[in-house]
Structures are given as structure tokens and as C-alpha cells.
N, C-alpha and C positions, 0 to 999 in steps of 0.2 A: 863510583858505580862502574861497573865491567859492561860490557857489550852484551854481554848475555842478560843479564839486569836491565838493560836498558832496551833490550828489544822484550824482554819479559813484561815490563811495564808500560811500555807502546802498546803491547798486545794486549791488555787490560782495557786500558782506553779506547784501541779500535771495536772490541768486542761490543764494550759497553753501545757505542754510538749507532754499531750498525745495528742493533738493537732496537734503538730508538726507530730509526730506519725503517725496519722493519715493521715494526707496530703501527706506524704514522702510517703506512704504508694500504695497510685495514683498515682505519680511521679515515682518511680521505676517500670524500665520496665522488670528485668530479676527476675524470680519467688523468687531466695532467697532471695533475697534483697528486696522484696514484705512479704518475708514471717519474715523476722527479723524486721521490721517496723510494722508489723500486730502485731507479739507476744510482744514488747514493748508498742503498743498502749491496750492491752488487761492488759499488767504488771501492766501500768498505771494506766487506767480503774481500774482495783481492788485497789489500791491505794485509790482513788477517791472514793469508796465504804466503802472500810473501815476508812477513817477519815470521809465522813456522818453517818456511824453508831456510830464513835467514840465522833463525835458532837452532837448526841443525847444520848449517854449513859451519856455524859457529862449532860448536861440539865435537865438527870434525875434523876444524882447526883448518879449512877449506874457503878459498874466494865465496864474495856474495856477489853474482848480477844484479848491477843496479837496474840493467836494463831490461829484468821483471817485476820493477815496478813501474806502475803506469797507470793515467786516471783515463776517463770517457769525461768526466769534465770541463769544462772549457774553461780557458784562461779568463783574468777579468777583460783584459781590452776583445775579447771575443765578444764576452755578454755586453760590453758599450754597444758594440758595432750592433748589434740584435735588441738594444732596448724594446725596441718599438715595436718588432711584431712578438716579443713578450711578454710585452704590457697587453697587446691586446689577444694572448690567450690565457689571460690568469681569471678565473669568474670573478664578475664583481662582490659577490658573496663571499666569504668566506670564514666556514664556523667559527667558535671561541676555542673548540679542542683543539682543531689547526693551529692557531697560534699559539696557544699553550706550547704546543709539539714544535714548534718552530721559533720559539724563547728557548727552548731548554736545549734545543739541537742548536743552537746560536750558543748559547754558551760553552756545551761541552765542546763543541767544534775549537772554540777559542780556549779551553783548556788542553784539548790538545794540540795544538798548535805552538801553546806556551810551551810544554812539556818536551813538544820537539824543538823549540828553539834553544831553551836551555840545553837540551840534551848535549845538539848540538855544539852549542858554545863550549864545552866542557870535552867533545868527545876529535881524534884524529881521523885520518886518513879515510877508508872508505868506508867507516860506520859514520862517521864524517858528512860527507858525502851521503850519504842513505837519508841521514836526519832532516838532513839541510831539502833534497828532494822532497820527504813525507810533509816538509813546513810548507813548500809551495804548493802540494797538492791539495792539504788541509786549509790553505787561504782560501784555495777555490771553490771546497764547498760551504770555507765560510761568507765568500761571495753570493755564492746561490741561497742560501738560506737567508741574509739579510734581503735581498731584493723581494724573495716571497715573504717574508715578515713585514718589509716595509710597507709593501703592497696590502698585505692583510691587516696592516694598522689605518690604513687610508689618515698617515698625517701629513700630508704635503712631503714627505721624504719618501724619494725615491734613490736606491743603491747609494745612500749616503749625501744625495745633494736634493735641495728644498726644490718641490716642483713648483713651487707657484709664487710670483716674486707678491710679499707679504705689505709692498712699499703699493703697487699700481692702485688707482683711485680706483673705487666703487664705482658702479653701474648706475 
């Protein structure tokens, strides 16, 4: 697969997600949860921006800046450090269409994610480098999205580790 092929098919996947994004986005009814759906769908969007720039520098046989790509998300040891006043702005509510939308945006996250890791693996130099970039910024909002999924499951899992030790004696 060429570079052009392989930002062609990036661009399918990011279209697809911020999509999602986007619609979740109408569906949430309590402001946060409106406003982490908006700032993923904007993550997105740029995404989307820069593989069309990146498919015409391509075409024009032209350098890509990797250094316009770039998330608002935050790394995972950021969101550690923040667990705690993020726990306590998630409502304790939280519909069944929200998590519908926040299973499916968990996986497609993690399908592309794959897609840019393979790509990666298979591809040189500064397309290389680009792929390998889009894998670490796609982690992060596969980070943000398990922590509000985990959350809206209320099963003792929080960001991937059990909140409640399952061993301590009853009351």
C-alpha cells in the first residue's frame, strides 16, 4: 500500500469516528458529556484536515509537517494525575444510549488505532513517523472514552483498574 492509499484509508476511519462524535454529541444531555464529545469531534476534524493536507502534499510530491498534527487531548498520566476531580464531574446517571455510543466509539477508536499501528509497521521515513504520531493520539482518545465507559458501567472498573478491593470483609 502507497502513502496515498494509506492516508486515503486513515481518512475513512477518521471521518467515520468523528461522526460518531458528532451525533453523541446531540444525544448527551448533561453539559460535560456534551462538551467531551464536542472536543473529540473537533480532535477528529483536525485529523481529517491534516491527512487532506497530507494527501495533497503527497500529490505534489512535497514535505508533510508533522508538526500540524496535534490533539487537545491529554496524555494518559495527565488524566491519572486528574482522576479525582473527574470522577467527580461525570453524573452519576448515565443513559443506555450513552454507553451504546461510548462501546462503539471504544471500538472503532481501537480499530483505528490498529490500522495505524500496522500501517505504521509496514510503512518508512516521515509517513512513518505521521502513523506512529496518529497511534499515540488515537490511544488517548482511546483513554478518554474507556474511563467514561467505565464510569457508565459502574462495575468497580475504573480506567482499567478494579476500584474496590473484592477481598475486604463486609460490614
Amino acid at each position: 500500500m502507497n502513502s496515498i492509499d494509506i492516508f486515503t484509508t486513515a481518512l475513512e476511519y477518521e471521518v467515520k469516528i468523528r461522526d460518531v462524535y458528532k451525533d453523541a454529541a446531540t444525544i448527551v444531555d448533561d453539559d460535560r458529556g456534551k462538551a467531551i464529545f464536542q472536543a473529540l469531534a473537533v480532535d477528529e476534524q483536525g485529523h481529517i484536515d491534516f491527512l487532506n493536507y497530507g494527501l495533497d502534499q503527497l500529490r505534489k510530491d512535497e514535505t508533510i509537517d508533522i508538526e500540524k498534527l496535534s490533539t487537545s487531548i491529554p496524555d494518559k498520566k495527565s488524566v491519572e494525575k486528574n482522576l479525582d476531580r473527574i470522577k467527580s464531574q461525570i453524573p452519576q446517571q448515565m443513559l443506555g444510549d450513552i454507553k451504546t455510543v461510548l462501546r462503539s466509539a471504544l471500538v472503532m477508536e481501537k480499530e483505528t488505532s490498529e490500522y495505524y499501528r500496522q500501517s505504521a509497521a509496514k510503512a518508512r521515513g516521515e509517513i512513518k513517523a505521521i502513523l506512529e504520531k496518529f497511534l499515540e493520539i488515537e490511544t488517548r482518545h482511546e483513554d478518554v472514552v474507556q474511563i467514561e465507559l467505565d464510569h457508565a458501567m459502574q462495575n468497580g472498573i475504573w480506567f482499567n483498574f478494579m476500584e474496590v478491593d473484592l477481598e475486604q470483609e463486609p460490614y
